[in-house]
C-alpha positions as CSV (number, residue, x, y, z in Angstrom):
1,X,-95.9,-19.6,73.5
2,X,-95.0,-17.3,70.9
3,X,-91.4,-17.5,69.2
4,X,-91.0,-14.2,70.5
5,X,-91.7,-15.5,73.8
6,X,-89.6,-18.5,73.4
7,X,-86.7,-16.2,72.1
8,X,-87.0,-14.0,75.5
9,X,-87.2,-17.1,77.4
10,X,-84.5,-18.8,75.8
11,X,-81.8,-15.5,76.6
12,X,-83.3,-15.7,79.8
13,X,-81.7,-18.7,80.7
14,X,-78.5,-17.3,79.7
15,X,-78.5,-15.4,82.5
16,X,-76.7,-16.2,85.9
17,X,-78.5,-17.8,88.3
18,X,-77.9,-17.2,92.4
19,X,-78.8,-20.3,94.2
20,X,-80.6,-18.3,97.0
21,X,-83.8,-17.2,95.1
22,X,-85.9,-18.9,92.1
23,X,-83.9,-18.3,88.9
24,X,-87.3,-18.3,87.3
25,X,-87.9,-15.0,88.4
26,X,-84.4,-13.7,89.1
27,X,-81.3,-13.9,87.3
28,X,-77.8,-11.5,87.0
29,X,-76.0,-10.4,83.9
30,X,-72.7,-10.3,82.9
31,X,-72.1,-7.2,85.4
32,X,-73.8,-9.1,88.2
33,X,-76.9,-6.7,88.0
34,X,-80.2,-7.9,89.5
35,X,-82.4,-8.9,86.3
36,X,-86.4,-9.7,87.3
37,X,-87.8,-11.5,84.5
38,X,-91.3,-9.6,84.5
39,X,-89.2,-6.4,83.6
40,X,-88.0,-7.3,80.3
41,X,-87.7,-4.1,78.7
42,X,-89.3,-2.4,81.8
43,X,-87.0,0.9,81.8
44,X,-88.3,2.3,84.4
45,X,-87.4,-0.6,86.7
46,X,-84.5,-0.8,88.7
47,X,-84.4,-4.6,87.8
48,X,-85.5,-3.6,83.8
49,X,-83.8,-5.7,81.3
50,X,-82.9,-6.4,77.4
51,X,-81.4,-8.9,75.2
52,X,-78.0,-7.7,73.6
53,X,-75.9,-9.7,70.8
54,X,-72.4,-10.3,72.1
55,X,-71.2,-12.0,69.0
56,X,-68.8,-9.8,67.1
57,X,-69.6,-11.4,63.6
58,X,-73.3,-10.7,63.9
59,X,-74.8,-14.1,63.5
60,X,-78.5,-14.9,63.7
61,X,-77.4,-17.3,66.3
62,X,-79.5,-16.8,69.4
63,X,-76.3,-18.6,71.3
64,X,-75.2,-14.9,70.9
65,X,-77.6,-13.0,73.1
66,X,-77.4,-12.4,76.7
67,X,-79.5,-10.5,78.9
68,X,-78.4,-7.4,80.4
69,X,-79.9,-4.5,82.9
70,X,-81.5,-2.1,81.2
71,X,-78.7,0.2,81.8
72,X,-75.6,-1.7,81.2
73,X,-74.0,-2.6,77.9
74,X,-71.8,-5.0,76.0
75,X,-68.7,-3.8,74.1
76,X,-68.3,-6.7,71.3
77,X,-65.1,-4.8,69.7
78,X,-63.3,-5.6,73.3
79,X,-65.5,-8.4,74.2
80,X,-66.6,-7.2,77.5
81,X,-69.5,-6.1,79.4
82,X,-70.1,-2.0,80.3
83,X,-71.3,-1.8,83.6
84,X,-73.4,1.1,85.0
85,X,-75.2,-1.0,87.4
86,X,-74.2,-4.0,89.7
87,X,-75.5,-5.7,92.3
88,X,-75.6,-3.7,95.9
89,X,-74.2,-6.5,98.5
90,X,-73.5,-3.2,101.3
91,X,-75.9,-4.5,103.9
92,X,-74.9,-8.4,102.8
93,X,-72.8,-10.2,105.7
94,X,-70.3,-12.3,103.5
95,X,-71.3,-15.7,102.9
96,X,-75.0,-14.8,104.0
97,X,-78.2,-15.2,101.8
98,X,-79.7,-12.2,99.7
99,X,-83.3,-11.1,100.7
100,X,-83.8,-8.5,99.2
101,X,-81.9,-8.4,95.6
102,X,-81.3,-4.5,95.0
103,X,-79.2,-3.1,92.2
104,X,-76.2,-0.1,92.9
105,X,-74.7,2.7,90.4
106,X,-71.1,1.2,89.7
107,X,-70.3,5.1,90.4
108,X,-71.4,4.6,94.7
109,X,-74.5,7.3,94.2
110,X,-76.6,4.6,95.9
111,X,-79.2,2.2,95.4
112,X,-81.5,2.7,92.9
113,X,-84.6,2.5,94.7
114,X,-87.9,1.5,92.4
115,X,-87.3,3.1,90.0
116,X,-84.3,3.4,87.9
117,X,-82.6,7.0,88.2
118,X,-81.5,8.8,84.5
119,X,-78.4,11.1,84.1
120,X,-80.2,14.2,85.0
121,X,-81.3,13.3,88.1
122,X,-77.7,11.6,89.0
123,X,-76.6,15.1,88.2
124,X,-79.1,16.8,90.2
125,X,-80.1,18.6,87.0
């Protein structure tokens, strides 16, 4: 395994795992996004992903990164996570199992399907 490998793997783990499906393959971020670890950097994915540094003093301490959709953001002046995307629990019953993970627009526009949607096409542009 390369170190870059190890490094991926190792902010992997930082993510949160759901007991309900194999936290090797799925894991949420700090928003509660669905993250699939095949995607890493996959943008075009609505479970896409990347590593971010939360650590305002910018260490090379890889304590400090956390993985995040691909779409959602960490504000290290405030400390907290920018969400654009969060998980989509609509057709969940509550205290019942996920299936199917799927990821939502934090703004309601709907799921967003295989593909992550851009700006543009939010906007109907």
């Amino acid at each position: 395994m390369k170190t870059d490998d190890k490094l991926v793997q190792l902010v992997w783990e930082h993510g949160r795992v759901v007991p309900e499906l194999d936290a090797a393959e799925w894991r949420q971020d700090d928003c509660g996004a669905w993250l699939q670890r095949r995607h890493y950097r996959d943008d075009r994915s609505q479970f896409g992903w990347k590593i971010l540094d939360v650590a305002a003093d910018r260490t090379d301490d890889p304590g400090a990164l956390r993985p995040f959709h691909i779409r959602n953001s960490y504000d290290v002046e405030h400390s907290r996570p920018v969400c654009h995307v969060h998980a989509d629990r609509r057709d969940v019953a509550p205290g019942a199992r996920v299936e199917e993970p799927q990821n939502i627009d934090v703004a309601g526009r709907g799921g967003l399907g295989e593909q992550a949607t851009t700006s543009a096409e939010r906007s109907g542009a």
